[in-house]
C-alpha positions as CSV (number, residue, x, y, z in Angstrom):
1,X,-24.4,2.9,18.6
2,X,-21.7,2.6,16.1
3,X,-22.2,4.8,13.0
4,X,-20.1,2.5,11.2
5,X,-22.7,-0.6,10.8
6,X,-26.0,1.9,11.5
7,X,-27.0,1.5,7.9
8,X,-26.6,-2.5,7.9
9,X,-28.2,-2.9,11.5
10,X,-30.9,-0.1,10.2
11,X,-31.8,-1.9,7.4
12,X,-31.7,-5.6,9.3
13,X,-34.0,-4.1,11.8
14,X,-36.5,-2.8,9.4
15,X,-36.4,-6.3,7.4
16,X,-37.0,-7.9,10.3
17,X,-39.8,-5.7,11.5
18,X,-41.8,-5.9,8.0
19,X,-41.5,-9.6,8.2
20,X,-40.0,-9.1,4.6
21,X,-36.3,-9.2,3.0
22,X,-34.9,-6.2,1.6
23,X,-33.7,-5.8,-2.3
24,X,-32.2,-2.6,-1.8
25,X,-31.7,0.0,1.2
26,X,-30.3,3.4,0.8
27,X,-30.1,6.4,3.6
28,X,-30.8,9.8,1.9
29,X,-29.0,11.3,-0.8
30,X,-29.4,15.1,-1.4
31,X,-30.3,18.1,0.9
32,X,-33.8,18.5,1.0
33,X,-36.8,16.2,1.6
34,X,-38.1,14.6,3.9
35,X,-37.3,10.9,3.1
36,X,-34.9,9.7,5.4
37,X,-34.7,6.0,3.8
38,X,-35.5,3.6,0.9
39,X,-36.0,0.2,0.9
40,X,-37.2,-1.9,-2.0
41,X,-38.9,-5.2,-1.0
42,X,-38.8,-8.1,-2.4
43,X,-42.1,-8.4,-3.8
44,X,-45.2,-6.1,-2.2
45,X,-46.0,-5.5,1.3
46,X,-49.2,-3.9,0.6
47,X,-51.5,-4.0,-2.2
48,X,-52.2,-0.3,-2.1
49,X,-49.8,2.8,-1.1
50,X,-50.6,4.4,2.2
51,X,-49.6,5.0,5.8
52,X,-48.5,2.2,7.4
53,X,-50.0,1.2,10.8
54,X,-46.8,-0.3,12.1
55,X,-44.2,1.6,14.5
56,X,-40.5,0.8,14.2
57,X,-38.6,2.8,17.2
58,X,-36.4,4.3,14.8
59,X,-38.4,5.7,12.6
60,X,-41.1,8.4,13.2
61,X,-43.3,6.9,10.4
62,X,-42.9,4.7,7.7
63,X,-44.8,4.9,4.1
64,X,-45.4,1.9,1.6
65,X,-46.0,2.2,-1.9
66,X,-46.5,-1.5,-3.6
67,X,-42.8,-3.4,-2.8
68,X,-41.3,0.3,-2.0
69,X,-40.7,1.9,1.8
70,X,-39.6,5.5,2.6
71,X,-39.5,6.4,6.2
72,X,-38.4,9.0,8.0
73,X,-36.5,8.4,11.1
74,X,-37.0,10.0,15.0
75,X,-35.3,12.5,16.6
76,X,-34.0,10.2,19.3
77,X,-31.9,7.7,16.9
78,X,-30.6,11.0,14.7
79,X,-29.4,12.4,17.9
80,X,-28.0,8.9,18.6
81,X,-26.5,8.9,15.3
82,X,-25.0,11.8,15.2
83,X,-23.3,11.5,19.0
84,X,-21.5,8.5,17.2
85,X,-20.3,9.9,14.2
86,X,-19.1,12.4,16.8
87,X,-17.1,10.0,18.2
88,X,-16.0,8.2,15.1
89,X,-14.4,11.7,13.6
90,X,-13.0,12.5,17.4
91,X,-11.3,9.2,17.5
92,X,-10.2,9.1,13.4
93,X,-12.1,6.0,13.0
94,X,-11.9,4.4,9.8
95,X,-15.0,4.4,8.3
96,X,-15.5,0.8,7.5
97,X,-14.4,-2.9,8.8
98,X,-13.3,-4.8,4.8
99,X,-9.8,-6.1,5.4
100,X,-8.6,-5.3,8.7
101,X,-6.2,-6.6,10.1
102,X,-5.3,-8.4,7.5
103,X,-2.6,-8.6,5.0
104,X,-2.7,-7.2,1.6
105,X,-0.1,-6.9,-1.1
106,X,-0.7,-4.1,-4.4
107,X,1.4,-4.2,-7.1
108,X,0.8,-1.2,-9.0
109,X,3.4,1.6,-11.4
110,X,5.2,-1.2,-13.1
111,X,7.4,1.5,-15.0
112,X,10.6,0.1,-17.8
113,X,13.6,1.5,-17.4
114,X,13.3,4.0,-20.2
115,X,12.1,7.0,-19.3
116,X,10.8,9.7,-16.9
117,X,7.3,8.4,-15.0
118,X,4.5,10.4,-17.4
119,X,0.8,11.1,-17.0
120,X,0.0,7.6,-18.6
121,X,1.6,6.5,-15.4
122,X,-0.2,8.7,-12.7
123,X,-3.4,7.2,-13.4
124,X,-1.8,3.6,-12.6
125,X,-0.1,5.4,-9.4
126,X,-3.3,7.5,-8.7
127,X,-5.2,4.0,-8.4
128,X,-2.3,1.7,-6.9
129,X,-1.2,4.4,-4.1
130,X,-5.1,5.5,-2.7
131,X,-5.4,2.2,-2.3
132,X,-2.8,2.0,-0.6
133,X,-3.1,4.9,1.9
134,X,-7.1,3.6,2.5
135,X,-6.0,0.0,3.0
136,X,-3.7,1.5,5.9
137,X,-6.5,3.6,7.2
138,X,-8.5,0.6,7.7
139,X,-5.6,-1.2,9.7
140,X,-4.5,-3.8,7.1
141,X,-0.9,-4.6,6.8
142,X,-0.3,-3.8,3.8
143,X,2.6,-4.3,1.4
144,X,3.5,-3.2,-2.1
145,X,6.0,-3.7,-4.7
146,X,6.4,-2.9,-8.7
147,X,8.0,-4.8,-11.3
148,X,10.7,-2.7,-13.3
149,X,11.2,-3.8,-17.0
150,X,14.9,-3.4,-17.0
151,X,15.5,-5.6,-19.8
152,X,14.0,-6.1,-23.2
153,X,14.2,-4.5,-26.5
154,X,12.4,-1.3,-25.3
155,X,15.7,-0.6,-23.1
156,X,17.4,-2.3,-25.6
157,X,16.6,1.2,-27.7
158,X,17.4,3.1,-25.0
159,X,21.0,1.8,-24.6
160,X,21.5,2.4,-28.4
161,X,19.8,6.0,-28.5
162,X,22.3,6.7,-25.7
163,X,24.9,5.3,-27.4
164,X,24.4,7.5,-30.7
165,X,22.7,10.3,-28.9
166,X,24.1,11.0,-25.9
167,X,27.2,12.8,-26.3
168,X,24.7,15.6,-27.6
169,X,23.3,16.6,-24.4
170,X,22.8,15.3,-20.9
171,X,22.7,17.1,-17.6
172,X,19.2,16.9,-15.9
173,X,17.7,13.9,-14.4
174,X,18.8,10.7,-16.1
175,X,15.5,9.0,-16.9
176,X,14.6,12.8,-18.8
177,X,17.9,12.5,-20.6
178,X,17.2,9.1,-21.8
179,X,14.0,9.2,-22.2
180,X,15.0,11.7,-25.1
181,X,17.4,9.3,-26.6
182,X,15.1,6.6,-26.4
183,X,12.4,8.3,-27.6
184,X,14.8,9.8,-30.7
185,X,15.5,6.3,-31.5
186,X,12.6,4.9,-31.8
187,X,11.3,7.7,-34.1
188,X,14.2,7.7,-36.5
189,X,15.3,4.1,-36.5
190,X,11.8,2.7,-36.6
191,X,11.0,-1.0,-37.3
192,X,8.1,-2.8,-39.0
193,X,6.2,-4.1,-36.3
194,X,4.4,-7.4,-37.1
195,X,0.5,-7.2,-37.3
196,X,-0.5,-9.8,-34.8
197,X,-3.2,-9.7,-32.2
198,X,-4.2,-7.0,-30.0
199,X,-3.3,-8.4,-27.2
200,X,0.8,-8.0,-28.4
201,X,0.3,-4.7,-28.4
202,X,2.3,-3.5,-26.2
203,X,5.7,-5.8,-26.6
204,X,5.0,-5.8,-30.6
205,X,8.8,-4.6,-31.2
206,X,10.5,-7.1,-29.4
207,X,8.0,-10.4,-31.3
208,X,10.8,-10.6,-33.8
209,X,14.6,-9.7,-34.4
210,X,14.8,-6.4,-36.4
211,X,18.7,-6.7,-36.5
212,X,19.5,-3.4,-35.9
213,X,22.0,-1.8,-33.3
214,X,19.0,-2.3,-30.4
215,X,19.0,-6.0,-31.4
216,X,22.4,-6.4,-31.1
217,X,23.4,-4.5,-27.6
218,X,20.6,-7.3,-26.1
219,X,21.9,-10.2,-27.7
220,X,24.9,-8.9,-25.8
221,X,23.8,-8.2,-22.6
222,X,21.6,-11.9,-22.7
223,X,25.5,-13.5,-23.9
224,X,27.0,-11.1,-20.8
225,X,29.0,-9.1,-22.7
226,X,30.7,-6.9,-19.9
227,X,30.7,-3.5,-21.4
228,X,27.7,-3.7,-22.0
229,X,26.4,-5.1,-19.2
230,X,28.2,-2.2,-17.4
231,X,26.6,0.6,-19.8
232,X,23.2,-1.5,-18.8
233,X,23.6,-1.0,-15.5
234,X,24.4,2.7,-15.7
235,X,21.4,3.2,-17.3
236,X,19.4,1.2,-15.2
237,X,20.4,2.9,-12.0
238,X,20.3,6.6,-13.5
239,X,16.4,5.8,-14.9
240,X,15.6,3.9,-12.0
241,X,16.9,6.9,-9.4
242,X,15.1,9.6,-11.4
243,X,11.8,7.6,-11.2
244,X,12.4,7.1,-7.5
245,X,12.4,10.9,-7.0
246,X,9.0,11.3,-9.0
247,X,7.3,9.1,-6.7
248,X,8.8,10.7,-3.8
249,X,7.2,13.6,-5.1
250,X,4.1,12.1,-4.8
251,X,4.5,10.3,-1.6
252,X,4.7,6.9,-2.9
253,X,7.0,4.5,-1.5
254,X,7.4,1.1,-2.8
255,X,8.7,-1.1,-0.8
256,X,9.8,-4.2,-3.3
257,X,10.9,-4.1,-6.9
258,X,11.1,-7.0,-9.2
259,X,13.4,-6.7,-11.9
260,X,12.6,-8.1,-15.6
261,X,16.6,-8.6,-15.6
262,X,16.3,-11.0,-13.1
263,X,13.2,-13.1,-14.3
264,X,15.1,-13.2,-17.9
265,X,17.9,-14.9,-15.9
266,X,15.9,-17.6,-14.5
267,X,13.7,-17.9,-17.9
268,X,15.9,-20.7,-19.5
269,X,15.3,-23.2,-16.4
270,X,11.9,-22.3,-15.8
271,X,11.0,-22.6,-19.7
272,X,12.6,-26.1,-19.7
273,X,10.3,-27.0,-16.7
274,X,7.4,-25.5,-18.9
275,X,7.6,-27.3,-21.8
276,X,8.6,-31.0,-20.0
277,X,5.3,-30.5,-17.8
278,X,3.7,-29.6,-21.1
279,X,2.3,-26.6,-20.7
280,X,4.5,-25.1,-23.5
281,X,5.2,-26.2,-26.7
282,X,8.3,-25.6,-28.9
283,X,7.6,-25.4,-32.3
284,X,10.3,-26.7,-35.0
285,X,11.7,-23.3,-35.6
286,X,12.8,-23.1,-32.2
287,X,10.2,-20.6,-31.0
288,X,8.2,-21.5,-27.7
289,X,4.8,-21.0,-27.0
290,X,1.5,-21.2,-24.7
291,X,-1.3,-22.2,-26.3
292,X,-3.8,-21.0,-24.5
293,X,-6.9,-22.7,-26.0
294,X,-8.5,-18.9,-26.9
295,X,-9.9,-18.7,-30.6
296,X,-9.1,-14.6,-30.3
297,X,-5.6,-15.2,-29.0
298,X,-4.4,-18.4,-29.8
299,X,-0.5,-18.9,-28.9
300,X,1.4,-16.4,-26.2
301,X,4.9,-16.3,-27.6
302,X,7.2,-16.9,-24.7
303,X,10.5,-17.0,-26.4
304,X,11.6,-16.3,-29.8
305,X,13.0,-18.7,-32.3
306,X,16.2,-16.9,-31.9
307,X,16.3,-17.9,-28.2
308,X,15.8,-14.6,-26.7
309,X,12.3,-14.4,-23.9
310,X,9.6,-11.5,-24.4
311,X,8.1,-9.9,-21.6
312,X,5.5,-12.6,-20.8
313,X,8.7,-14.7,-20.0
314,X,10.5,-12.3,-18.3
315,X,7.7,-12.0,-16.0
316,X,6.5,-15.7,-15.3
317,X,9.5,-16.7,-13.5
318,X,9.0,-13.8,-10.6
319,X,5.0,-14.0,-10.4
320,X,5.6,-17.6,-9.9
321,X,7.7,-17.3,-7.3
322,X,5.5,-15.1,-5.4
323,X,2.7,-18.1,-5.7
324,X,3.6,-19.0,-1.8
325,X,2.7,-15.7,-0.6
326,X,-0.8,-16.2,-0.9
327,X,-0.5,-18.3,1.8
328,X,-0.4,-15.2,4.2
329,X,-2.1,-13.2,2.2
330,X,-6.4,-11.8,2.0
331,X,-5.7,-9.8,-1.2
332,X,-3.1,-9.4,-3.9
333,X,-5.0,-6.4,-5.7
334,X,-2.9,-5.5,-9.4
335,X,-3.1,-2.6,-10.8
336,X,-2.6,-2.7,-14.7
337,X,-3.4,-0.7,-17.7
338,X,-6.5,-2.6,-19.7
339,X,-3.8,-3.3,-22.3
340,X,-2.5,-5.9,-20.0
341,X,-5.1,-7.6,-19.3
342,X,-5.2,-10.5,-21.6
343,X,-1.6,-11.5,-21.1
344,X,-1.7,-11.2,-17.2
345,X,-5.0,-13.7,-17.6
346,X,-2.9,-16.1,-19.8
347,X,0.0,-15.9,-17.5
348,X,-2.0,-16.5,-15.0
349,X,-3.6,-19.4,-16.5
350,X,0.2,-21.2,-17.8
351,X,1.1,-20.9,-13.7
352,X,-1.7,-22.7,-12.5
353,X,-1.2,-25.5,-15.0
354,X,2.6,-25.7,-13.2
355,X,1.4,-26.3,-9.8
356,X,-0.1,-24.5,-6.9
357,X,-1.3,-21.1,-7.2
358,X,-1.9,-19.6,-3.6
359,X,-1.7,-15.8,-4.3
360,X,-4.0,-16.3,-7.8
361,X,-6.7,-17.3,-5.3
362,X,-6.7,-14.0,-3.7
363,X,-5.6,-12.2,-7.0
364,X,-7.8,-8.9,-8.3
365,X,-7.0,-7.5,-11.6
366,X,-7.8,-3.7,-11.3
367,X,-7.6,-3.0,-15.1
368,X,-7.8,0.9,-15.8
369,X,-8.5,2.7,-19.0
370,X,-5.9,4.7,-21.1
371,X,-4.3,8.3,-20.3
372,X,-5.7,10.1,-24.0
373,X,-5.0,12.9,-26.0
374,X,-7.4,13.3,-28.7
375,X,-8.7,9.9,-28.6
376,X,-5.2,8.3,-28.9
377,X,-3.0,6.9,-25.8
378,X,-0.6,9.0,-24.2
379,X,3.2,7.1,-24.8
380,X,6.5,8.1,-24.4
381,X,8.4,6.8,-27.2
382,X,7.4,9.3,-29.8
383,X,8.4,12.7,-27.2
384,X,5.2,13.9,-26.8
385,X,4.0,12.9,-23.5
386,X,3.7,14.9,-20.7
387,X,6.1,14.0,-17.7
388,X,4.6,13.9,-14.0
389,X,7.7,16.1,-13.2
390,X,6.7,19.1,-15.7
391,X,3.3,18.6,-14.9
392,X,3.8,18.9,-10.7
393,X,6.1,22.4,-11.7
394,X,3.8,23.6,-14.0
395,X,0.5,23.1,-11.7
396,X,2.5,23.4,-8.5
397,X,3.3,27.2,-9.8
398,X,-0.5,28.5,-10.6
399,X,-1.3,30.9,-7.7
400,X,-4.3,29.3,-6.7
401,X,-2.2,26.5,-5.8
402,X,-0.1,28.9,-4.0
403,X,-3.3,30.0,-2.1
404,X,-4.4,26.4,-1.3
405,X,-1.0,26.5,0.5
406,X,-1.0,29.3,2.3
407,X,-4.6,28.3,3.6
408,X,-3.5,25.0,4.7
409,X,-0.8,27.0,7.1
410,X,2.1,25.0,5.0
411,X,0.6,21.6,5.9
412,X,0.5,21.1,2.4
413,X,3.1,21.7,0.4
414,X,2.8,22.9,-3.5
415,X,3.9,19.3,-4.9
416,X,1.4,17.7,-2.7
417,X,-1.4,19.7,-3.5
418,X,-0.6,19.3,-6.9
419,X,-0.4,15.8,-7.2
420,X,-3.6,15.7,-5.1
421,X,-5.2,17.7,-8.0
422,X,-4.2,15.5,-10.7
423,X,-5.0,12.4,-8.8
424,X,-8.3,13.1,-8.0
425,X,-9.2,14.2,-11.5
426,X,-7.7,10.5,-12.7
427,X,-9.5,8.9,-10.2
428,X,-13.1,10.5,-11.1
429,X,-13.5,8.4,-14.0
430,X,-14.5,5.4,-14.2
431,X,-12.3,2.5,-13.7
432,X,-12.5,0.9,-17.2
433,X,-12.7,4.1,-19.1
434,X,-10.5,6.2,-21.1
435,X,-9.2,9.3,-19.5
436,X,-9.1,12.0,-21.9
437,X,-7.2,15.3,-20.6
438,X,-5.8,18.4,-22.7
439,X,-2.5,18.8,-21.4
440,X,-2.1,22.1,-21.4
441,X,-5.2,22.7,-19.4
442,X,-4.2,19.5,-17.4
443,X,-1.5,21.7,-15.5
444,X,-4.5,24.4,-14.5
445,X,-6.7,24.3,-11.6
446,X,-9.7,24.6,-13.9
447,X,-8.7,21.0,-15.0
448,X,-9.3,19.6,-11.6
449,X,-12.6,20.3,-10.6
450,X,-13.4,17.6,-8.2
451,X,-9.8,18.2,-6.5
452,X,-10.1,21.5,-6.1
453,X,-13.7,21.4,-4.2
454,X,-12.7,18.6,-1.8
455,X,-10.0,20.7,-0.9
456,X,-11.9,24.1,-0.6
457,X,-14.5,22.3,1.3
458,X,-11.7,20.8,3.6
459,X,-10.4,23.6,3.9
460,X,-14.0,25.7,5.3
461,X,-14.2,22.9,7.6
462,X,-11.6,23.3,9.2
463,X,-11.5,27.0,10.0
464,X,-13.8,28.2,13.1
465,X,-17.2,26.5,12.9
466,X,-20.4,26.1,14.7
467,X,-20.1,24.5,18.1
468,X,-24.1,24.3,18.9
469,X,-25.8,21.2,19.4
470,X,-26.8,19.0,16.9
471,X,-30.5,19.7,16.0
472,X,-32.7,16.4,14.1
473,X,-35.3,19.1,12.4
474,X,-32.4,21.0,10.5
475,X,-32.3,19.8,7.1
476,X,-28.9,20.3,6.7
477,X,-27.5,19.4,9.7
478,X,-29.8,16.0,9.6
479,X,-28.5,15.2,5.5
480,X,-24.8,15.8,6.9
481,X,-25.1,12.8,9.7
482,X,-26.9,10.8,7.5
483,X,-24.4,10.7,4.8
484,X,-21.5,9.9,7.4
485,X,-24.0,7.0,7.8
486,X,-23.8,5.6,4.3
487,X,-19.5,6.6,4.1
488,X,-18.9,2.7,5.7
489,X,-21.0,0.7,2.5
490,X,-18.8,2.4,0.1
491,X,-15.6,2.2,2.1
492,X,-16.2,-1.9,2.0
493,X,-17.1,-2.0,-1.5
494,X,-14.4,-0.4,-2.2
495,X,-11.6,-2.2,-0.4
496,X,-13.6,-5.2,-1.2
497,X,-12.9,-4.8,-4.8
498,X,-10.0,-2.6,-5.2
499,X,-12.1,-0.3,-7.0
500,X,-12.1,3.2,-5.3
501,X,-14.1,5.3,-8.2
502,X,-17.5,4.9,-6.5
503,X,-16.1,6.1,-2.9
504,X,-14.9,9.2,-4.2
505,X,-18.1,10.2,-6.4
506,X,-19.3,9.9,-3.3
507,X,-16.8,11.7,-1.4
508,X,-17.0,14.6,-4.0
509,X,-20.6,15.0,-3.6
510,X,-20.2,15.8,-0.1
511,X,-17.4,18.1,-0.6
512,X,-19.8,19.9,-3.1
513,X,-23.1,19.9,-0.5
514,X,-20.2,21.5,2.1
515,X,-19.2,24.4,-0.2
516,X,-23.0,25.0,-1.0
517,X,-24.7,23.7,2.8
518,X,-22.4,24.8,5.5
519,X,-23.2,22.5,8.3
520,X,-25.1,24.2,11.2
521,X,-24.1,22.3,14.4
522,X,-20.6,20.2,15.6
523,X,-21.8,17.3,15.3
524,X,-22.8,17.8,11.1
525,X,-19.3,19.4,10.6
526,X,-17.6,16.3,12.6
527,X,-19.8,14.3,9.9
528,X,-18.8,16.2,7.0
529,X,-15.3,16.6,8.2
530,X,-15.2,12.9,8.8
531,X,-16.4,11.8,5.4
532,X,-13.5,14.4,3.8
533,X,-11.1,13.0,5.9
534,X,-11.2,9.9,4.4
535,X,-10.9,11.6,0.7
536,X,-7.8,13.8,1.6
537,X,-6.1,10.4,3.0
538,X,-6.4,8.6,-0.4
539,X,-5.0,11.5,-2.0
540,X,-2.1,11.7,0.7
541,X,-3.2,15.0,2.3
542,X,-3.2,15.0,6.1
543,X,-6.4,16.6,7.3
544,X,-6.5,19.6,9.0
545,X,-7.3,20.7,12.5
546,X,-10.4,22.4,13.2
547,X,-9.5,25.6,14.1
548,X,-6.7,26.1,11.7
């Protein structure tokens, strides 16, 4: 037996015995009861409820009620069933089959160049790097990289906030440092931002020339000015290196970075190609456009009148040039705020109009709701957002932090305990959804509920437990194997879709059945310990021995 497919052979076997298909088939939820299984047919069975006269071999009786079955199963296949989850936990099986073996590229932080990494970010990275870490559990080769906007007229602001600012104070990490200048300049140079759709949003600044110092250090840099291609690049490389320490912080490693600079150099040539094949149009003042046939968003600006390429250009050149990769690929899973979701359709759409689109046939938008603070998005450019780095110190220095430590024997170190906490708290909400967090409170344990009982329950786990023989009768001991049981349908589901929220509500309501139903034998520990396992790993927590 295999606990990894026993649901899906259970559930094939009892379709097959009832003569009957199946709508739905669950294994057992909660503690108590003494419903093993439900299965919703399609259409009734029976006419009337009642004990059912048929004997399936793995269940000691079965009971139908109009198009619904609950059974309860024998002792022989839960003692079966539990020897295998054993044996999954022993050998650190992954818990399901989805994508292995294969190859899968995520492209997920997608920082600019302007700034320390923030909270706004960590959900992005909270999302992009568990999937990650599960994807490698389950054997896919998987690869990941991040597009850096290194060019446009947000660093543009940066560059002249530096350049007015930053004799006033420096020291410190560099994407801190300018961060402040960028922010200050934005704030006290402001400009009138045109009132266009919603999906401009986010590149609304840089939709027309504003004229001001910003404007004219990137009109510079596009004309290669060298000074201030060498101030760019100064910049660049401090921001960038300051970022890179964050994310080492939080054991993220991206392996490939794109670079905005680079797209805007091949824009020109590839804009050319656009508007010959006719999937662009440039209008008589200049200005060139996709229009994209959407009554709510009818023209993408590409380039401005002026000549210089917004971020939808910057970033067509280099997602084109992926296109061949698909060929080797089973997934390209992106991870994106929901603000970028309209544009990365349309930019999808303008590529396949240009030729062959391998990777867009294995492309998932993950789309994730907002970072708020009292109903409004946390964002960096008016100073107020709360940096990953402050957040890791100020969490990383509560003393019950400290204590998680000390229990783990120093396996886990304060920064990764930390940024375990913070993760799972972004990842307990709903993909789609806002995230709404208090930030002082954010840096508190209380904060982190879900966190903080997957790694208490961990952490009983793994200390000296019961080494008895796994007994069917015991509620406990029986709800523990079962829900190793139904781990594998929402491992799949989730790598299937990228989408990792449902997997750890689950994950969370086991940890929370651990700190309130201590298991009772070794082989409902293995169970529970296997199911954690597989929580700790998207977080980027190595699990601990038993014994510890």
């Amino acid at each position: 037996m295999d606990a990894r497919s026993f649901e899906s052979t259970l559930a094939a076997a009892l379709a097959a015995h009832l003569g009957a298909d199946l709508e739905r088939f669950s294994l057992r939820r909660e503690v108590a009861g003494a419903v093993d299984a439900v299965a919703q047919l399609r259409g009734d069975l029976r006419p009337q409820p009642g004990p059912a006269g048929e004997r399936h071999p793995d269940f000691e009786s079965l009971r139908f009620a109009g198009s619904r079955v609950t059974g309860r199963l024998g002792a022989e296949t839960l003692v079966k069933l539990a020897a295998a989850v054993e044996q999954a936990h022993t050998l650190d099986t992954f818990g399901g089959d989805e994508l292995h073996s294969q190859a899968v590229l995520i492209d997920y932080c997608d920082p600019n160049a302007t700034k320390p990494l923030h909270l706004g970010h960590l959900r992005n990275l909270a999302i992009g790097a568990g999937l990650t870490r599960l994807l490698a559990f389950a054997g896919a080769t998987v690869s990941t990289q991040s597009v850096l906007g290194d060019i446009g007229r947000n660093v543009a602001e940066a560059m002249a906030g530096v350049e007015l600012f930053g004799a006033q104070g420096g020291g410190g990490k560099a994407d801190h440092w300018v961060g402040g200048c960028y922010a200050r300049y934005v704030r006290e140079f402001a400009v009138a931002a045109p009132q266009g759709a919603a999906p401009d949003a986010p590149i609304e600044r840089e939709l027309q020339a504003h004229g001001d110092r910003a404007d004219r250090l990137l009109g510079a840099w596009l004309g290669g000015d060298p000074t201030t291609l060498e101030a760019w690049r100064s910049l660049v490389d401090g921001v960038a290196a300051g970022q890179a320490q964050t994310l080492a912080r939080l054991s993220v490693a991206i392996e490939r970075v794109l670079l905005e600079s680079e797209g805007a150099l091949l824009a020109p040539a590839w804009l050319d190609s656009a508007v010959a094949a006719g999937a662009a149009v440039r209008r008589a003042d200049g200005a060139v456009v996709f229009e994209t046939g959407r009554d709510s968003y009818p023209a993408l600006l590409l380039a401005r009148a002026d000549g210089v390429p917004t971020e939808h250009l910057r970033a067509l050149p280099l997602w084109a040039r992926l296109q061949p990769e698909g060929k080797r690929l089973a997934r390209c899973f992106h991870v994106m705020g929901a603000e970028w979701l309209v544009t990365t359709e349309l930019r999808e759409d303008l590529i396949r109009r240009l030729g062959p689109a391998e990777l867009y046939e294995r492309y998932v938008k993950l789309a994730h709701g907002f970072v708020t603070v009292s109903g409004s998005k946390m964002k960096s450019s008016d100073g107020q957002a709360l940096t990953i780095d402050e957040a890791l110190d100020r969490l990383g220095a509560q003393d019950e932090v400290a204590a998680i430590v000390a229990r783990s024997g120093g396996l886990w170190s304060r920064d990764a305990v930390a940024a375990a906490l913070m993760c799972s708290t972004l990842q307990a909400v709903a993909l789609a959804q806002p995230c709404e967090i208090d930030p002082d409170a954010f840096v508190t344990l209380r904060a982190h509920r879900s966190g903080s009982t997957l790694l208490h329950a961990a952490l009983a786990l793994a200390g000296p437990g019961p080494d008895g023989d796994f007994r069917p009768a015991h509620a406990v001991d029986r709800h523990f194997v079962l829900q190793a049981a139904r781990l594998p349908g929402f491992v799949n589901r989730a790598l299937a879709s990228g989408d990792l929220y449902e997997l750890l509500r689950f994950i969370g309501r086991v940890a929370q059945q651990v700190v309130e139903h201590r298991p009772g034998s070794r082989a409902a520990t293995y169970a529970a310990r296997w199911i954690l396992g597989h929580g700790l790993k998207t977080l980027g927590l190595p699990a601990l021995p038993r014994g510890h």
